[in-house]
C-alpha positions as CSV (number, residue, x, y, z in Angstrom):
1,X,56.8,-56.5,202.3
2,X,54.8,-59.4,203.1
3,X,56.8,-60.2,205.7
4,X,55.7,-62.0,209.0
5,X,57.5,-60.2,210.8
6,X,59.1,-62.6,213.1
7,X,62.6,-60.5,213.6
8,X,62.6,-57.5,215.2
9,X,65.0,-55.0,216.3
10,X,64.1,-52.4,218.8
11,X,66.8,-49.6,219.2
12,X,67.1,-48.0,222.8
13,X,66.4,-49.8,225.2
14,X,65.2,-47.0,228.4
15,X,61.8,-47.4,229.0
16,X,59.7,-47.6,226.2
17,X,62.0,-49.5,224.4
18,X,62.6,-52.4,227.1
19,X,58.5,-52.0,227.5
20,X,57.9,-52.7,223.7
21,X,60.6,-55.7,223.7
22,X,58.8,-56.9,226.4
23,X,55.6,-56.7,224.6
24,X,57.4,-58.8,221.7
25,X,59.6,-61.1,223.1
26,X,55.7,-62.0,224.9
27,X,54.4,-62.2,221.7
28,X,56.9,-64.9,220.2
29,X,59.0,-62.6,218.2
30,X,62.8,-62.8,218.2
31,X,63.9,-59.6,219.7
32,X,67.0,-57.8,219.0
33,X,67.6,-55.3,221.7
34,X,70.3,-52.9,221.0
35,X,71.4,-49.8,223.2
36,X,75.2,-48.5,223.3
37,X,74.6,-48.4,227.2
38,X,75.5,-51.6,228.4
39,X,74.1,-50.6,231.6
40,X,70.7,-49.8,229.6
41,X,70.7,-53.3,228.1
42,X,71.7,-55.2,231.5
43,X,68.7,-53.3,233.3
44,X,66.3,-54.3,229.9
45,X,67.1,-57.7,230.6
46,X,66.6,-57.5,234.6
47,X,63.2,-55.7,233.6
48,X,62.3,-58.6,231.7
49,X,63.3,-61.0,234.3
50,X,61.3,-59.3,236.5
51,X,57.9,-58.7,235.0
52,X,57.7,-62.7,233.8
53,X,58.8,-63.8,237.0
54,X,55.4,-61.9,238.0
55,X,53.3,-63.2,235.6
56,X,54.2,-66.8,237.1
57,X,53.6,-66.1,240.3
58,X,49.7,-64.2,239.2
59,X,49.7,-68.0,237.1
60,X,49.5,-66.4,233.4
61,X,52.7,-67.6,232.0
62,X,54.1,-70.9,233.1
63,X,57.7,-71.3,234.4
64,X,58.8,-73.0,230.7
65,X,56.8,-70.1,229.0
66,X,58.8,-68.1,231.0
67,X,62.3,-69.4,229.5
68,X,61.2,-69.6,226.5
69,X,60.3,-65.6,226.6
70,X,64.0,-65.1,228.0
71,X,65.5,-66.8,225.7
72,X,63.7,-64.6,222.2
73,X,65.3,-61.3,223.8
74,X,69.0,-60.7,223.5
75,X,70.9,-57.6,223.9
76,X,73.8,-56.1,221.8
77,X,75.5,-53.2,221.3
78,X,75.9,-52.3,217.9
79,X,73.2,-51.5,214.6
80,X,74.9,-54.1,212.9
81,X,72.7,-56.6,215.4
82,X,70.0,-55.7,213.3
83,X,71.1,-57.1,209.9
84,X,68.7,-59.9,210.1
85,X,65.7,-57.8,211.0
86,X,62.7,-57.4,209.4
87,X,61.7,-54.6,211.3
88,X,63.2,-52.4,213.3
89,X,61.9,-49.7,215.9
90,X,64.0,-47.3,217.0
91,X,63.1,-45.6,220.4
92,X,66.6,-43.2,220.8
93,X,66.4,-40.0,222.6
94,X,64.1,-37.5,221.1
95,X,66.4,-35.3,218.6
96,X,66.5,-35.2,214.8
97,X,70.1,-35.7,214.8
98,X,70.3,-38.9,217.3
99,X,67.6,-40.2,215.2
100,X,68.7,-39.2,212.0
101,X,72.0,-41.0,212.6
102,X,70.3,-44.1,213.5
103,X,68.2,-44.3,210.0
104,X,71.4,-43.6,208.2
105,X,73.7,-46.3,210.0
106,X,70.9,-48.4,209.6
107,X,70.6,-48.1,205.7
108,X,74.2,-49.9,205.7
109,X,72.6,-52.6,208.2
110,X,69.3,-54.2,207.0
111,X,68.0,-55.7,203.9
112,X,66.2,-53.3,201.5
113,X,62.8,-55.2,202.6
114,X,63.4,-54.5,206.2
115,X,60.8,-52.0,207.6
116,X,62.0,-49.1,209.8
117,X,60.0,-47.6,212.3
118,X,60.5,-44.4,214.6
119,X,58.8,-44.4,217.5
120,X,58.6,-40.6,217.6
121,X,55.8,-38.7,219.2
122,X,56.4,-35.5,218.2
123,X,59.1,-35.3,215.4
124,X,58.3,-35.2,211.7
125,X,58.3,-38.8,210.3
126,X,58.4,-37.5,206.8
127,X,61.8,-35.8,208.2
128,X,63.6,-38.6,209.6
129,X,62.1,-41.0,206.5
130,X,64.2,-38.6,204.5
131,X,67.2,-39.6,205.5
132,X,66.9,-43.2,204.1
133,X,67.9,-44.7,201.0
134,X,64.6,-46.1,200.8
135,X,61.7,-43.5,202.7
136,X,58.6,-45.8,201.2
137,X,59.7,-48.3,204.3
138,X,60.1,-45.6,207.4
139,X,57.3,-44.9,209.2
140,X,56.2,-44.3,212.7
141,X,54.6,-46.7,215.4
142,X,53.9,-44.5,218.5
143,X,53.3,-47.3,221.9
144,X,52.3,-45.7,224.5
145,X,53.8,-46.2,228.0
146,X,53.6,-48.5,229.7
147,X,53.7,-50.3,226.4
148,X,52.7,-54.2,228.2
149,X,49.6,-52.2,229.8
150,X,48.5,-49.5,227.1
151,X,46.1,-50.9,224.1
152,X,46.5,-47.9,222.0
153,X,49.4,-47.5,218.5
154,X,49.5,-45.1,216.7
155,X,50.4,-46.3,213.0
156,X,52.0,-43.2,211.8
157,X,52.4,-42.5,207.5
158,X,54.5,-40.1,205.9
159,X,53.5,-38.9,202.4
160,X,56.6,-41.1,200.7
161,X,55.4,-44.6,203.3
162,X,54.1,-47.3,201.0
163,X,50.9,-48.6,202.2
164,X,52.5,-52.6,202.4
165,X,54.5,-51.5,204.8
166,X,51.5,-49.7,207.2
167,X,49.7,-52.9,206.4
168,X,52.4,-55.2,208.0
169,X,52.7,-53.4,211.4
170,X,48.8,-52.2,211.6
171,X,48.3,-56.2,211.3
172,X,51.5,-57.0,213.9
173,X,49.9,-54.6,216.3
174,X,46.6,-56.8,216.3
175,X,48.6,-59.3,216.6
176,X,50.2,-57.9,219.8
177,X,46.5,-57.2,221.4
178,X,47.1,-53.5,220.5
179,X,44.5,-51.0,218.7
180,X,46.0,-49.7,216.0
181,X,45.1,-45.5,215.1
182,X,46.4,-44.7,211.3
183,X,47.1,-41.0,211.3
184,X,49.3,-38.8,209.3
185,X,52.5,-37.4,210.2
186,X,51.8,-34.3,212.3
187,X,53.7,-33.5,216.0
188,X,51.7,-35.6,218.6
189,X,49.6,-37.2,216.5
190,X,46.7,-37.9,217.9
191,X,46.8,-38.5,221.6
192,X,49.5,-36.3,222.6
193,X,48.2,-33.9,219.8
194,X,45.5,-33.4,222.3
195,X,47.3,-34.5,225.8
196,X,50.3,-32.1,225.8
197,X,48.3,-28.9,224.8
198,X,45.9,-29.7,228.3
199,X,49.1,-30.5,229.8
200,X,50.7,-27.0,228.9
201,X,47.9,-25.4,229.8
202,X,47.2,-27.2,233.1
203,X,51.3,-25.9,233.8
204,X,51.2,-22.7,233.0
205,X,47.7,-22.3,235.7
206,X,50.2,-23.3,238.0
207,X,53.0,-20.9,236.5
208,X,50.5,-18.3,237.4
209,X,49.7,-19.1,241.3
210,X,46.6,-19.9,240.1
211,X,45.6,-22.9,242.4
212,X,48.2,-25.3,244.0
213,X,49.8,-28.1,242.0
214,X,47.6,-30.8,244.7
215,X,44.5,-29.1,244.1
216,X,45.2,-29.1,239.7
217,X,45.8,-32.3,239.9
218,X,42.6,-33.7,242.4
219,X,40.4,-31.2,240.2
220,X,41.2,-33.1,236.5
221,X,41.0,-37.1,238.8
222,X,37.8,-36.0,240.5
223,X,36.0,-33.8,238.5
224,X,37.0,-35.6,234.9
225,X,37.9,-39.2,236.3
226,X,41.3,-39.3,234.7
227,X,43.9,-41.9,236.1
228,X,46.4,-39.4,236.9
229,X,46.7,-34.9,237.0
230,X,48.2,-33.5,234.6
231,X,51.5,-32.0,236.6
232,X,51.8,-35.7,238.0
233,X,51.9,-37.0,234.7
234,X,54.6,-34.3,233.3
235,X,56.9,-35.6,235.6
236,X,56.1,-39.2,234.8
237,X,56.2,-38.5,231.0
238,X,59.5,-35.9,231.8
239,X,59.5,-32.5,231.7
240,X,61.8,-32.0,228.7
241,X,60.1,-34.4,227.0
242,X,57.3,-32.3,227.1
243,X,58.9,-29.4,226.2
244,X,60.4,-31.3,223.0
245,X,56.8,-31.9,221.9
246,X,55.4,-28.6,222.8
247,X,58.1,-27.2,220.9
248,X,57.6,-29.5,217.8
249,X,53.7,-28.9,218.0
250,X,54.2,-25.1,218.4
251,X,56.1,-24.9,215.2
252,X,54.1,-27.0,213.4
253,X,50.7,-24.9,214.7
254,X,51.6,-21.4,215.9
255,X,49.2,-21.7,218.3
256,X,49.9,-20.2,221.6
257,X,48.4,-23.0,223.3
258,X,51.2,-25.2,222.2
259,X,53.7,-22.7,223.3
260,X,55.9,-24.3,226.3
261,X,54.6,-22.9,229.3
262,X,58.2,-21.1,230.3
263,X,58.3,-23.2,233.9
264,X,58.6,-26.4,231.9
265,X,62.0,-25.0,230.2
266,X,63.0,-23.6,233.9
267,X,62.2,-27.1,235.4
268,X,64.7,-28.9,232.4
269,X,67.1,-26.1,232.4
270,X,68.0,-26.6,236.4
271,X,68.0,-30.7,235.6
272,X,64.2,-31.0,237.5
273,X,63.0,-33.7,235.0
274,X,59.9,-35.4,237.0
275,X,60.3,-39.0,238.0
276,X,63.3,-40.1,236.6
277,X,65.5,-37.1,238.6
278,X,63.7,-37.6,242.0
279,X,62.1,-33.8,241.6
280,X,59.7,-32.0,238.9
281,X,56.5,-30.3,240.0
282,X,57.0,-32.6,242.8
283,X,59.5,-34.2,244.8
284,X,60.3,-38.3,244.9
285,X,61.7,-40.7,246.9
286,X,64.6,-40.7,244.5
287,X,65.6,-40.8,240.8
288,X,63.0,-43.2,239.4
289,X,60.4,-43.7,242.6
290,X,57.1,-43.0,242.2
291,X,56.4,-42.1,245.8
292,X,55.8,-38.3,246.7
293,X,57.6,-37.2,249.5
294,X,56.7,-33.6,251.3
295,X,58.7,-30.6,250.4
296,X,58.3,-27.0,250.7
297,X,55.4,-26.7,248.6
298,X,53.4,-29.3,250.3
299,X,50.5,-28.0,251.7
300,X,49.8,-28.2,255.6
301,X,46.9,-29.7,256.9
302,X,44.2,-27.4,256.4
303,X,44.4,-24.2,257.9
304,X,41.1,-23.2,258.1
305,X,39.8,-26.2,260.0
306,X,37.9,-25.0,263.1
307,X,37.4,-21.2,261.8
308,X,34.6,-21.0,259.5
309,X,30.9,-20.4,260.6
310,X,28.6,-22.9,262.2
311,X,26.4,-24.7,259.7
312,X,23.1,-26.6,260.7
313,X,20.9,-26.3,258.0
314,X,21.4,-25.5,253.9
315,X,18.9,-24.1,251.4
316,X,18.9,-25.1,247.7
317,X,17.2,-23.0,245.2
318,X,16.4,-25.2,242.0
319,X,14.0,-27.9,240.7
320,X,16.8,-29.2,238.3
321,X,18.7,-32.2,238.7
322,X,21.6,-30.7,240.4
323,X,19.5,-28.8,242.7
324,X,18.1,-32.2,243.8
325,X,21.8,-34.1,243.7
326,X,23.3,-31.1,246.0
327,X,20.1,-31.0,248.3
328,X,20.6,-35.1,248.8
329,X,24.3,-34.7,249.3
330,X,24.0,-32.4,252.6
331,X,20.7,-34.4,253.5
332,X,22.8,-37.5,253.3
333,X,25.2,-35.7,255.8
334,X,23.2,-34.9,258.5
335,X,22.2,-31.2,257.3
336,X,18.7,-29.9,257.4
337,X,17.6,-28.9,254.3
338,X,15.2,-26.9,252.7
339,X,14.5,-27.5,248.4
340,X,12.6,-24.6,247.3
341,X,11.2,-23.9,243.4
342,X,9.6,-21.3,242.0
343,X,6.2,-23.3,242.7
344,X,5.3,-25.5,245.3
345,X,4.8,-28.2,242.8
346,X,8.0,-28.2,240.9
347,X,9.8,-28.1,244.7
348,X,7.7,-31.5,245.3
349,X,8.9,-33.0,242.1
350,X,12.7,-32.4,242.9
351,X,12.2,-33.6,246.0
352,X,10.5,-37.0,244.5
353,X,13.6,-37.2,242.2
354,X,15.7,-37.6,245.1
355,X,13.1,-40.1,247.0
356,X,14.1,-42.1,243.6
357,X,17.7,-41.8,243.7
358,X,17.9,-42.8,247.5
359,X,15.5,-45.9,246.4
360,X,18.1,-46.9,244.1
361,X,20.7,-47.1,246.4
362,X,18.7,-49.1,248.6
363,X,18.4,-51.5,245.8
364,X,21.7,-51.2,245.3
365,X,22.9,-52.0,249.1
366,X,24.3,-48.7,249.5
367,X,22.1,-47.7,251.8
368,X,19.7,-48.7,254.3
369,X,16.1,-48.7,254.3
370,X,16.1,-46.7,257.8
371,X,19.0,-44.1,256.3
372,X,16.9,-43.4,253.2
373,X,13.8,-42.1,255.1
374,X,15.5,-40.4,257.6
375,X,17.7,-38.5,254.6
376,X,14.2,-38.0,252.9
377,X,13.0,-36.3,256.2
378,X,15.6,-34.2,256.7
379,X,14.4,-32.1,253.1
380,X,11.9,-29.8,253.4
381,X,10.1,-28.7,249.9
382,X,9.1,-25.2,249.7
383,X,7.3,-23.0,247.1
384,X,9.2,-19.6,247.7
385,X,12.9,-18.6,248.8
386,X,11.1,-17.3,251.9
387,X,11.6,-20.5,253.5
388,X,15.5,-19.7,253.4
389,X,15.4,-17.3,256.5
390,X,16.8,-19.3,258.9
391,X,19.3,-21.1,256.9
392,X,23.3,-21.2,257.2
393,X,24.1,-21.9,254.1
394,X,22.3,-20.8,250.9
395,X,23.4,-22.7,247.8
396,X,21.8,-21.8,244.3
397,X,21.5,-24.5,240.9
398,X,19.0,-22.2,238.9
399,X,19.9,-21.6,235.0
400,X,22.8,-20.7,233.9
401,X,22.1,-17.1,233.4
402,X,23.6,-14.3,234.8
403,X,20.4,-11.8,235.3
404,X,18.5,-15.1,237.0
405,X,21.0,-15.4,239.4
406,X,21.6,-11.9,240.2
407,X,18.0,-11.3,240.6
408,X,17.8,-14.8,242.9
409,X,20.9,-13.3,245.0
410,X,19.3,-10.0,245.6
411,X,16.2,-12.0,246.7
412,X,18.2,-14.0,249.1
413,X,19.8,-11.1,250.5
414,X,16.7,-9.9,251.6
415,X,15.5,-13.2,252.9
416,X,18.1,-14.9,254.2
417,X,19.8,-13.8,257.7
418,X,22.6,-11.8,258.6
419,X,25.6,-14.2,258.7
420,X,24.2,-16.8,256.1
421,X,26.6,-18.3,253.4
422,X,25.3,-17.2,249.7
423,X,26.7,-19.8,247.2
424,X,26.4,-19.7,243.6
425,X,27.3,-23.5,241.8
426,X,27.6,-21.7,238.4
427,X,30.4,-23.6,236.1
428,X,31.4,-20.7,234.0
429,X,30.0,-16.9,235.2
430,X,31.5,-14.7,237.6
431,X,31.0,-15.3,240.9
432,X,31.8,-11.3,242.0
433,X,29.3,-10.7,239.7
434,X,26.7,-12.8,241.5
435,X,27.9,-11.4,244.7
436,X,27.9,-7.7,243.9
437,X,24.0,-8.2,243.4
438,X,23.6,-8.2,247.2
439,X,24.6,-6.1,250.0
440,X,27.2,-8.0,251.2
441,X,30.1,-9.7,248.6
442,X,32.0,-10.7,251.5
443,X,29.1,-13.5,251.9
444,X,29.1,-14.6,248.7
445,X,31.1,-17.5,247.1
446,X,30.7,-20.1,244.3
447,X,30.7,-24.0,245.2
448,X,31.0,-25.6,241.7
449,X,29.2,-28.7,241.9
450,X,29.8,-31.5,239.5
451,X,27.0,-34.2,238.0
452,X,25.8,-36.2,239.3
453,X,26.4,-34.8,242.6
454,X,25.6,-37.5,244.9
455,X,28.5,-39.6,242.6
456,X,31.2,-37.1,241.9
457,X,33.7,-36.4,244.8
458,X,34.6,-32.7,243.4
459,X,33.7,-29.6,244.9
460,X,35.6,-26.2,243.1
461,X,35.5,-24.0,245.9
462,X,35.3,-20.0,244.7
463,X,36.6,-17.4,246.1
464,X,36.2,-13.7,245.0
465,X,38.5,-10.8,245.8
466,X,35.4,-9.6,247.9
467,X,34.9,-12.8,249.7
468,X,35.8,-13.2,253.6
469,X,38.2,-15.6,254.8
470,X,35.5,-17.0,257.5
471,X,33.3,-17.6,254.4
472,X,35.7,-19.5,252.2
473,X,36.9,-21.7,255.4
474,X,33.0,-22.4,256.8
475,X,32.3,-23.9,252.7
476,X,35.5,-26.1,252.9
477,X,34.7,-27.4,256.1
478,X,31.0,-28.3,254.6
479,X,32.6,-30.2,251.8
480,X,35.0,-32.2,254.2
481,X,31.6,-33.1,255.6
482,X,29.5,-33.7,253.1
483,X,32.3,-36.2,252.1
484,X,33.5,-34.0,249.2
485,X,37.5,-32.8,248.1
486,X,37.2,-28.8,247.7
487,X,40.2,-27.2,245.7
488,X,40.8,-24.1,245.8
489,X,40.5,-21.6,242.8
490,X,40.0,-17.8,241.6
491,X,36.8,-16.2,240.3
492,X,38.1,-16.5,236.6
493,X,36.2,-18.2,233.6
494,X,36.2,-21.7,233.7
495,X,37.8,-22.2,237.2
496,X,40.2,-25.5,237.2
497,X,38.4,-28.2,235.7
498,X,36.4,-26.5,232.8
499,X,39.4,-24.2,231.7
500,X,41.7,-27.1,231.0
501,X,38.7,-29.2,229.9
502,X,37.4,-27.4,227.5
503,X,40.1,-26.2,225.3
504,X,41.1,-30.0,224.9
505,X,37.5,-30.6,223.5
506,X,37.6,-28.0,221.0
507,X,41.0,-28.6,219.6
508,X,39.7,-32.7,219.0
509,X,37.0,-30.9,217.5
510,X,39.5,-29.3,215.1
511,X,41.0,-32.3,214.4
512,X,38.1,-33.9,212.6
513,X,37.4,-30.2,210.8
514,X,40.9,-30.7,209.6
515,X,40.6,-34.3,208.3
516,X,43.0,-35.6,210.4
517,X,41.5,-38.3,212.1
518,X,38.4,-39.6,212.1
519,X,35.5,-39.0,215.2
520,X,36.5,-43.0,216.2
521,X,39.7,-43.1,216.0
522,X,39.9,-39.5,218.2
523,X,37.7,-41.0,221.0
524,X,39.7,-44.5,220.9
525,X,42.9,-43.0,220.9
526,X,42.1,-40.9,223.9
527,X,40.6,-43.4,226.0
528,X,43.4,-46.1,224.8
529,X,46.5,-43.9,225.3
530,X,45.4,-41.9,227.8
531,X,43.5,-43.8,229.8
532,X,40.4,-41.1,229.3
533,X,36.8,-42.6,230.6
534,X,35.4,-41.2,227.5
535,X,36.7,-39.8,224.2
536,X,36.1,-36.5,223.7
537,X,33.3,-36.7,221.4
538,X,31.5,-39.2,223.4
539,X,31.7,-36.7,226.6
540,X,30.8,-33.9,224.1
541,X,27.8,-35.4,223.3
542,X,27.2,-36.1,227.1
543,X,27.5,-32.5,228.4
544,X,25.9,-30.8,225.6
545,X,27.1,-29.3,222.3
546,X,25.2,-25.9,223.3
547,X,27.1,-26.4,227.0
548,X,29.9,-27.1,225.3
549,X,30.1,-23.9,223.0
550,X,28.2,-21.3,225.8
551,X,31.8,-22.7,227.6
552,X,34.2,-21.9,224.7
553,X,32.4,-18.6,224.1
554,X,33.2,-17.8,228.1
555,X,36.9,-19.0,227.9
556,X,37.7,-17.2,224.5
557,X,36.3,-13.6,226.0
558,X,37.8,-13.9,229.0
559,X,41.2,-15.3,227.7
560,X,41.3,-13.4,224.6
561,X,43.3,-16.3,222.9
562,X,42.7,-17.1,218.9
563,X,43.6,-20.4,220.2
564,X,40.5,-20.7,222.1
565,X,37.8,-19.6,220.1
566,X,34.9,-22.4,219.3
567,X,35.5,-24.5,216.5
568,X,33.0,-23.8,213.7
569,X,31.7,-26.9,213.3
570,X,30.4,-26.7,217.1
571,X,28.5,-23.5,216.2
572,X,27.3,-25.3,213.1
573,X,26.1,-27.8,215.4
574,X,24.3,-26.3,217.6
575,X,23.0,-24.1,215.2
576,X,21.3,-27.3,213.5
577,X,20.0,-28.2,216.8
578,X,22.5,-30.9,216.7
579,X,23.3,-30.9,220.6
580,X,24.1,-34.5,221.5
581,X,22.0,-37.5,223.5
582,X,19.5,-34.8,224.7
583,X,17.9,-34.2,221.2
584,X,19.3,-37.5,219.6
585,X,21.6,-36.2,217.8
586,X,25.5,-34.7,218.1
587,X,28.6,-35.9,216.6
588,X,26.8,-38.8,216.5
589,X,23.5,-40.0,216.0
590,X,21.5,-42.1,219.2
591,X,18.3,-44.2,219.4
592,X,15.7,-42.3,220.3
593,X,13.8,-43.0,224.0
């Protein structure tokens, strides 16, 4: 098996498999492309055409190089195409049988040296190896899609694969300018492992009337900096696609977070796939576009422009680094602000954090010399929450700790004046809990805040079954100006962002408990074939591993899901101190400053 690997068959040729031809033929392999569709193969071909034809106008391929990539693809219809192969990657519709079929017919095809690959991402490779005459060469090499664009393989082994064989395509996937994962042969692998259980979960919130599909989606862009939300990237993946993999996972795990949420097998069942069917959570153009069109679900503009409660000037209780992010985001907007501590001096400092930030941006041409001191002018530092009388708005970023902020909210309903907006920026306690320490609940309403809050756009917008209408429309309007994107959520643990979140932490967490993967190869498959900013154990680190479990403890007693509770080795963790950068020391290990 110490093959070049210069022949190559890839089986189905729909979108992934016309992708990794592409990726191929680009390469200077000979491709095989073989698809019982004629239609499939004639629009592989007219792919191919197209996306060189590209690259020579952009001037990264030249007209010759062009040909010459045309000419290593050619398209058949039948296995026996393959006989000259010396690898072959079957990308056929995701069913044992259809799959199955294709190893067999292939063991009468290609020579006994001849690798097969499956490029499965949630059926058992150890299954589908045993239907060959010789198992030791199947294996499975997940691409990702699109495959020209995405980096990440996953280089998948079954129990009976002989290590030549992973050897060859790990080393043709460097080759390719992939990064090749090994892991074993487990539904979803790595990165759908951990993608389709936070898709699941991010469709059954929506199952529930939870929020609104457009405010799911903004909350995972915004507030996590992902490329796409999750119900817009069901329908670009395919609905029962992910329902095939949910289903695999599910059997494989028992956990309830893999179980289908049931609107993804309504969605298949009544043919509304995503994308390639024009309609899934949301409707296209047509079969195939990518362009959202409005439908019945689309929101209107919003409603409560115009009908929320004049707002002039905002308190902010805290000395922390929020406090002072959320005090320079309405000072920024034109709001007069007042930043009060529990000492005069502490109020100062905060305020001298933001005098730092604002320099920065100066620095930075961001902002003008004139902008900065008339933003700095506009806070006023204050040693009590007595200077909050004549404010409109009253936002609090004190500890998160429930007694602290009920005890500040009783204090501000006392100070502040009748009509005032009370808003609590906790991430994970109950806002009607907050709010039943004053004397009015229907005042009272969380603005989740994310960090740094000068950067991040996200603003989760509270509301409790206590809270007015006037209230929850007077805080959107503020985030419109302050130049933020509210969505809209219930007064449940975790709201939007941390309740999808956080689950998809803990179960990479039990990945590496498990032995499946290593910390790298978790973090690199995540930001490789999902296009994540950070892997999870990088962002774990970030946030806090004693964040991070106070989180998963919140989620698992609210939920009361076995699926959620904290992975042990968090708590063991934390327990050592171990909390990431802040004490040097997480996951991983960091310089000290």
């Amino acid at each position: 098996m110490d093959t070049p690997l210069s022949i190559i068959a890839v089986v189905g040729l729909g979108t992934m498999g016309t992708g990794i031809a592409e990726v191929l033929a680009r390469s200077g392999r000979e491709v095989i492309g073989i698809d019982i569709n004629d239609a499939a193969a004639r629009q592989a071909v007219a792919s191919l055409e197209a996306s060189t034809a590209r690259a020579v106008r952009r001037e990264r391929i030249t007209e010759e190089e062009r040909r010459d990539v045309l000419a290593r693809f050619r398209t058949f219809s039948d296995l026996q195409a393959a006989a000259d192969a010396e690898l072959v990657i079957e990308v056929v519709p995701e069913t044992y049988e259809i799959k199955q079929q294709v190893f067999r017919d292939l063991d009468a095809v290609v020579s006994p040296t001849a690798i097969l690959a499956t490029g499965t991402n949630a059926l058992s490779v150890t299954r589908l190896a045993a239907e060959s005459r010789h198992p030791e060469r199947v294996l499975g090499l997940h691409f990702f899609n699109p495959a020209p664009v995405m980096k990440l393989v996953e280089v998948v082994s079954s129990v009976l694969t002989a290590p030549p064989a992973v050897a060859a395509v790990t080393e043709l996937a460097r080759l390719l300018g992939k990064e090749p994962v090994a892991v074993g042969d487990r539904p979803g692998f790595v990165a759908d492992g951990l993608l389709f259980g936070y898709l699941n979960q991010a469709a059954a919130m929506y199952e529930a009337n939870y929020a609104s599909r457009e405010d799911i989606d903004a909350a995972m862009r915004l507030g996590c900096g992902l490329p796409m939300g999750p119900l817009a990237l069901l329908d670009l993946i395919g609905i029962d696609t992910a329902r095939t993999v949910l289903e695999a996972m599910y059997c494989a795990s028992h956990d309830r977070l893999h179980a289908p949420a049931p609107i993804l097998g309504q969605l298949s069942e009544a043919g509304l796939t995503g994308r390639k069917t024009g309609r899934g959570f949301y409707t296209y153009a047509g079969p195939g576009s990518q362009d959202v069109v409005p439908d019945a679900l689309t929101p209107a503009r919003d409603s409560a422009a115009g009908t929320g409660r004049t707002v002039r000037s905002v308190g902010v209780a805290g000395s922390g680094t929020m406090a002072s992010g959320i005090a320079e985001v309405f000072a920024k907007a034109g709001y007069d602000v007042v930043l009060a501590a529990r000492s005069q001096e502490k109020a100062e400092t905060a305020r001298g954090r933001i005098a730092k930030s604002l320099e920065r941006s100066v620095t930075k041409g961001r902002l003008t010399a004139g902008d900065r001191d008339e933003t700095l002018a506009r806070i006023t530092a204050a040693g009590s929450l007595d200077s909050f009388a004549e404010v409109d708005l009253a936002v609090e970023a004190v500890a998160e700790d429930l007694l602290v902020k009920q005890q500040l909210f009783a204090t501000l309903d006392k100070v502040c004046r009748p009509g005032a907006v009370l808003a609590t920026t906790t991430s994970s306690l109950p806002v009607v809990s907050v709010a039943r320490a004053t004397a009015r609940p229907e005042d009272v309403i969380g603005m989740h805040f994310f960090n740094p809050a000068p950067a991040m756009k996200l603003v989760e917008v509270v509301r409790t079954v206590l809270t007015a209408d006037e209230v929850h429309a007077t805080v959107r309007e503020v985030c419109v100006k302050v130049r933020k994107h509210p969505v809209d959520c219930g007064d449940r643990a975790g709201f939007i962002v941390n309740a999808l979140l956080f689950p998809y932490l803990n179960n990479a967490i039990k990945m590496v408990e498990e032995h499946y993967a290593t910390l790298d190869d978790i973090d690199a498959a995540m930001k490789l074939g999902g296009g994540y900013p950070m892997g999870p154990f990088e962002l774990l680190d970030v946030v806090g591993l004693d964040v991070s479990l106070a989180i998963e403890k919140v989620l698992h007693s609210e939920f009361r899901d076995p699926g959620l509770a904290p992975a042990p080795l968090l708590e063991h963790l934390v327990a050592a101190g171990c909390l990431g950068r802040k004490t040097g020391r997480g996951f991983r290990e960091y310089a000290r400053r």
